[in-house]
C-alpha positions as CSV (number, residue, x, y, z in Angstrom):
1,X,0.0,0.0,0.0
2,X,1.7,3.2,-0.8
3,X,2.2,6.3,1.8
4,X,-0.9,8.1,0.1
5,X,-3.6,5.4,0.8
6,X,-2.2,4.2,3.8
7,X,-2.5,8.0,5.1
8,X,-6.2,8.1,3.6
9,X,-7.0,5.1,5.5
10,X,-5.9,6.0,8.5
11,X,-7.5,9.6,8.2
12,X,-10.8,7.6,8.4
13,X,-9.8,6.1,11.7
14,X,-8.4,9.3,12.8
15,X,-11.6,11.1,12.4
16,X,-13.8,8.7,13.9
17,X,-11.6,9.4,17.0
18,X,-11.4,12.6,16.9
19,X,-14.8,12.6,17.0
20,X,-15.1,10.8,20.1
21,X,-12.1,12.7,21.3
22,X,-13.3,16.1,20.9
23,X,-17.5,15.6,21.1
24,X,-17.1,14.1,24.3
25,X,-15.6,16.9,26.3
26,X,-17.7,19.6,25.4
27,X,-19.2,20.6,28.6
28,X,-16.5,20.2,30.6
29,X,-14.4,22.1,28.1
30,X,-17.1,24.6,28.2
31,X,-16.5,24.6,32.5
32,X,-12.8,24.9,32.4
33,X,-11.3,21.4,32.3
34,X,-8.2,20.7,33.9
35,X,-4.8,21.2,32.1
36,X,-1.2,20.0,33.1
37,X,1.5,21.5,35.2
38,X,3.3,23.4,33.0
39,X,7.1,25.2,33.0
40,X,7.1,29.1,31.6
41,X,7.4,28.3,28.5
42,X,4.1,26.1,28.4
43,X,5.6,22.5,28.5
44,X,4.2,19.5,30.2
45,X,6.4,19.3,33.8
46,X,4.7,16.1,34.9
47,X,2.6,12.8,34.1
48,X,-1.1,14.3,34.3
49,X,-4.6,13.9,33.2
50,X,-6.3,16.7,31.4
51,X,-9.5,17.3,29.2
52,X,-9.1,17.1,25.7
53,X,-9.5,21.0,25.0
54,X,-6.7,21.4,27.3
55,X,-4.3,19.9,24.5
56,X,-1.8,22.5,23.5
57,X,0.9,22.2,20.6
58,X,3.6,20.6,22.2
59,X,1.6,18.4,24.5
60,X,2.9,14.3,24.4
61,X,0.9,11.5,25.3
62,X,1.6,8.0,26.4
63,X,0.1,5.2,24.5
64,X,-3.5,4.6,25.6
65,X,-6.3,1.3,25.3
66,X,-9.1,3.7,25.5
67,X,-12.0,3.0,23.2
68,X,-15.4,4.6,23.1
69,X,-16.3,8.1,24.5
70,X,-12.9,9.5,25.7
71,X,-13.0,13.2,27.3
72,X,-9.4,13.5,28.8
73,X,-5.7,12.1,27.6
74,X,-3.0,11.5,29.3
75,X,0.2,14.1,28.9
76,X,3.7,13.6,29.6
77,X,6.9,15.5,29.3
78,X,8.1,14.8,26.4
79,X,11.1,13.5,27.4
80,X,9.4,10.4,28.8
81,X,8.2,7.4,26.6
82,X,5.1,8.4,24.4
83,X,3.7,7.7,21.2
84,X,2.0,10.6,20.2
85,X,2.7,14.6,20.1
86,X,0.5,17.7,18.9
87,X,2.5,19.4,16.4
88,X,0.5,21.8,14.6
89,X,-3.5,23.0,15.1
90,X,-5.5,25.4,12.9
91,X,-8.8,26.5,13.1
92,X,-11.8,25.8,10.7
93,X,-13.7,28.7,9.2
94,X,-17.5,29.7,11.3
95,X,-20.0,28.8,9.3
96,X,-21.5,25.1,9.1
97,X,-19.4,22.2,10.3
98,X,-17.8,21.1,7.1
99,X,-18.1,17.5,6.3
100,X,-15.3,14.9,6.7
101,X,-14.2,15.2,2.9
102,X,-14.3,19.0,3.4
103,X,-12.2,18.7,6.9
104,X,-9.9,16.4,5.1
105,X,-8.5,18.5,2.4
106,X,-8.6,21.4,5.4
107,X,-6.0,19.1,7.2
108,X,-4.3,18.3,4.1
109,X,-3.5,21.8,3.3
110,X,-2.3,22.9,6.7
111,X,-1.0,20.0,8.2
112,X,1.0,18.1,5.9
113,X,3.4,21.6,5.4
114,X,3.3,22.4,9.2
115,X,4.7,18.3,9.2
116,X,7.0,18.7,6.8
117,X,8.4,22.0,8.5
118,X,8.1,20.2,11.8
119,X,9.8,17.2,11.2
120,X,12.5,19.0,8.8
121,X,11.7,16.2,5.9
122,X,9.1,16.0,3.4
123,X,5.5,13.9,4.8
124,X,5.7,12.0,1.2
125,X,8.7,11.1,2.1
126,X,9.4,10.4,5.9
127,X,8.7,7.1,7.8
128,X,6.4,9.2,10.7
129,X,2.8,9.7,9.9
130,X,0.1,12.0,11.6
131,X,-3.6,12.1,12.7
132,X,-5.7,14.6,13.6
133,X,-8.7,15.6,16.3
134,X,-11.6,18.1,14.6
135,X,-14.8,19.4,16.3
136,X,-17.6,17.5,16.3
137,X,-21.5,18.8,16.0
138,X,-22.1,18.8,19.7
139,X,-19.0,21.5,20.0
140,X,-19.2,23.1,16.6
141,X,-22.8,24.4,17.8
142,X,-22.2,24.5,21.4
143,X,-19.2,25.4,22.0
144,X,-17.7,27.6,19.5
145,X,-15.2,24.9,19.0
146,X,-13.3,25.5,15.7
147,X,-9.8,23.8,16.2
148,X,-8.0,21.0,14.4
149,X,-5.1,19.7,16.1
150,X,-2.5,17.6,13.9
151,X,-0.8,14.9,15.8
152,X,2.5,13.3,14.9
153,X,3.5,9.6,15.5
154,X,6.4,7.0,14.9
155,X,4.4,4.0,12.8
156,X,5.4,0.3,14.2
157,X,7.3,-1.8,11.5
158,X,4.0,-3.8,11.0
159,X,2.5,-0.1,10.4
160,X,-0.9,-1.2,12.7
161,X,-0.3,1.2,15.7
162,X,2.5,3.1,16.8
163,X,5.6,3.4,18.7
164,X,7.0,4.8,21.8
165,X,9.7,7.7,21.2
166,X,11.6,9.6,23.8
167,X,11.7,13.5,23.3
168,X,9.9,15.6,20.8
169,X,9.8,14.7,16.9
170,X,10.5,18.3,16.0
171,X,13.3,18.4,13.2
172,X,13.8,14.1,13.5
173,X,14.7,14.5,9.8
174,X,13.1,10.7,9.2
């Protein structure tokens, strides 16, 4: 399967948990959900749990067997083992939620640059791969929610999940 498709296919997955991701926390990103500890220059200081819309670029998290509704992740430093880090986030124009296709080539335009620029090689071309968290209808409407986050991982040789990396990905040249 080439880089393109395999990307495509797991953009479907990554949407269908985004949207569990993001739909599920609405309200209690509405009420001020927790966030980390974080150092003055906003990085993670400890292990903690925080809601989803506490996510910031920058944020790591460990791998997780959470299925279903999920409303808070797991962050780390990101000097400790994790498998997944927020590189990049954008938001969607107001206006009606667009559909997946529409989010999709949204994502494509702004992430796969922001990856390339992050990781310092191009995203045809490097072995890491990304997925992405979007608004769902619950938080589009209620709200305000407009934000994309584009999340960067290291693919296991088998390429069906991911693998733990120590420190951040920025400018990993692979």
């Amino acid at each position: 399967m080439t880089r393109k498709k395999r990307a495509l296919a797991l953009a479907g997955a990554a949407v269908a948990l985004s949207l569990a991701l993001s739909g599920c926390s609405a309200l209690s990103g509405i009420m001020g959900g927790s966030d980390a500890q974080r150092d003055d220059e906003g990085n993670v200081t400890e292990e903690s749990n925080v809601d989803v819309f506490s996510l910031k670029v920058g944020d790591c998290m460990p791998a997780t067997d959470s299925t279903g509704e999920i409303t808070d992740v797991d962050v780390v430093p990101c000097s400790e083992p994790h498998t997944d880090e927020v590189f990049y986030e954008f938001e969607l124009a107001d206006g009606d939620l667009p559909s997946d296709d529409e989010i999709q080539a949204e994502v494509e335009a702004e992430c796969v640059p922001a990856f390339t620029e992050f990781v310092g090689t191009d995203y045809y071309e490097s072995t890491l791969d990304f997925w992405w968290m979007t608004p769902t209808e619950e938080t589009w409407t209620q709200a305000n929610d407009r934000l994309v986050q584009c999340i960067i991982y290291q693919p296991d040789e088998a390429g069906t999940g991911s693998m733990d990396v120590e420190g951040s990905l920025e400018g990993a040249g692979v």
